[in-house]
C-alpha positions as MATLAB code, in Angstrom:
seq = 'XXXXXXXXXXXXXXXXXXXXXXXXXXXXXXXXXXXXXXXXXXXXXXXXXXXXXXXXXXXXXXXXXXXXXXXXXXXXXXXXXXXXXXXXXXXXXXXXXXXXXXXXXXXXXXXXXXXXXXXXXXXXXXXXXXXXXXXXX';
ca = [
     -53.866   84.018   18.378;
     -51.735   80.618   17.709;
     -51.049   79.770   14.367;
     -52.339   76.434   13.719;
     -49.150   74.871   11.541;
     -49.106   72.953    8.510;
     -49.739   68.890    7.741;
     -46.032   69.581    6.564;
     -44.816   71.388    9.377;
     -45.768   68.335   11.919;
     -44.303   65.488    9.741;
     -40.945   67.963    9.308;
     -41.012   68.132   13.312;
     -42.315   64.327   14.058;
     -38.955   63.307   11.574;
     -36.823   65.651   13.268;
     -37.533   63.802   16.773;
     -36.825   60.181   15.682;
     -33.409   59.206   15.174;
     -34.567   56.887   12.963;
     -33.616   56.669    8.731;
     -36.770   54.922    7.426;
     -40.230   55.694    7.646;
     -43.382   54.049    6.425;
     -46.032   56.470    4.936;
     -48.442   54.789    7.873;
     -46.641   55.732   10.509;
     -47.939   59.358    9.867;
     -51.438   58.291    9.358;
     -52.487   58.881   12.331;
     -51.757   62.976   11.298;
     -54.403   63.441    8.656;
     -56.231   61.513    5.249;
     -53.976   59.118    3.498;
     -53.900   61.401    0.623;
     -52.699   64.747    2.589;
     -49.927   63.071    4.191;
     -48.456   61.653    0.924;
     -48.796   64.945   -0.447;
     -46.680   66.139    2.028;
     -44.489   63.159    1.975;
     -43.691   64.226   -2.182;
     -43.313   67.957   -0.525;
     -40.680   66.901    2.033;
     -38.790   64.955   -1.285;
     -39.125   67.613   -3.456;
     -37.103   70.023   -0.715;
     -34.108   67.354   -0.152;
     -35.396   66.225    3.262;
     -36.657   62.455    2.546;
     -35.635   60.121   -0.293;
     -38.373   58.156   -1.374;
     -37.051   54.608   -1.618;
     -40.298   52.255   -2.712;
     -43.789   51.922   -2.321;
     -44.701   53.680    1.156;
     -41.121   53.472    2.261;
     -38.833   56.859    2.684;
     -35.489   57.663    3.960;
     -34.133   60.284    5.924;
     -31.897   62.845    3.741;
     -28.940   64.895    4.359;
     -26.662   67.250    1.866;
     -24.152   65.766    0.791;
     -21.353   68.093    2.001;
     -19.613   67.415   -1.969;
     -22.429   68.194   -3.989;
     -24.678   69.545   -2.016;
     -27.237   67.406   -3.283;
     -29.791   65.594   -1.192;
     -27.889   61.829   -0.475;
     -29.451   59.182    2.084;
     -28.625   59.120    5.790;
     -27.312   56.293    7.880;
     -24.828   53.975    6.716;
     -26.138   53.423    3.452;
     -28.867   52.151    0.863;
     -28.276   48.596    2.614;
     -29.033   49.239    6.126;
     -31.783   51.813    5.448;
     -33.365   49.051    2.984;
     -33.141   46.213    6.229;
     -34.354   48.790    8.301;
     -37.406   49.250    6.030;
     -37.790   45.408    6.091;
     -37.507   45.383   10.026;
     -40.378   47.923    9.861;
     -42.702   46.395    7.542;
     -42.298   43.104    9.911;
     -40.376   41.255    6.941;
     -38.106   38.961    8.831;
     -35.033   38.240    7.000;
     -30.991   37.075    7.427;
     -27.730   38.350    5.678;
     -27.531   36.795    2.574;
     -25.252   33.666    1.557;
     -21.929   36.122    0.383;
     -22.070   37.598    3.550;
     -22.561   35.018    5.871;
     -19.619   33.457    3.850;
     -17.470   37.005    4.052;
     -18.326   36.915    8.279;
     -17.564   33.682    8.817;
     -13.860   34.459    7.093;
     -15.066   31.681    4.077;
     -14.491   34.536    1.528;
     -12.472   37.688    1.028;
     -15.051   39.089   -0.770;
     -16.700   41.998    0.491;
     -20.586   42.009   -0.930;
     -21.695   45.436   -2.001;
     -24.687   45.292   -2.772;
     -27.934   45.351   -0.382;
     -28.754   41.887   -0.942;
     -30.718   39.924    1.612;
     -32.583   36.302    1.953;
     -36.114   36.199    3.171;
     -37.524   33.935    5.369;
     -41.113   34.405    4.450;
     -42.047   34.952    0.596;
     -44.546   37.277    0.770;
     -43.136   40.315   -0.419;
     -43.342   41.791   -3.454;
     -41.897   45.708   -3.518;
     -38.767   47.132   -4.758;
     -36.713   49.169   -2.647;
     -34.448   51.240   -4.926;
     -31.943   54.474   -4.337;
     -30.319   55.571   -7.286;
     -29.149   52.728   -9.297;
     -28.969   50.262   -6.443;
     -32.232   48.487   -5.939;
     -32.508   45.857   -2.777;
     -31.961   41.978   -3.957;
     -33.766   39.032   -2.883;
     -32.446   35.428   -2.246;
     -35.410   32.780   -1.801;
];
């Protein structure tokens, strides 16, 4: 007889398949009650394999190869954040330092995730470790 597997198990294997580094908590909705899947959400943190970066918004996590310490994947805090945005259907541009730093107006490179919304309407932090997403209105 087939083991049926775990509310756990299918998020770990529905993560696995996408290549992508943020997920919403309703994308996996359709998998069981609100309240399972975010318990399963915390059990996937507490292991190393998401980062929980705001309100219904996760990264994907890999060890770091130095500490072997859960970090977040992709190409950083600030394109994992925009991706978030994207997802949430937030629609918003590079902020003013680095539209200046593209356009060769500055030498300054802008480190942190900083971005300028188009709509105001949103209210959450997105935060990873002591970087936490900025806002420009």
């Amino acid at each position: 007889m087939r083991q049926r597997r775990t509310l756990r198990q299918q998020l770990e294997t529905r993560i696995a398949r996408r290549r992508d580094v943020a997920f919403l908590t309703r994308e996996f909705l359709d998998l069981g009650g609100e309240r399972q899947v975010l318990r399963a959400l915390r059990e996937l943190t507490d292991q190393g394999k998401l980062i929980r970066l705001g309100y219904g918004v996760y990264g994907r996590a890999e060890t770091s190869p130095l500490t072997a310490q859960p970090m977040l994947a992709g190409d950083g805090f600030g394109s994992v954040a925009r991706r978030a945005l994207d997802k949430l259907k937030i629609k918003w541009e590079p902020s003013q330092a680095e539209n200046d730093y593209n356009r060769g107006q500055s030498t300054q490179v802008p480190l942190t995730a900083r971005v300028r919304l188009r709509s105001s309407r949103f209210s959450r932090k997105l935060r990873y470790k002591n970087q936490e997403m900025s806002i420009e209105r």
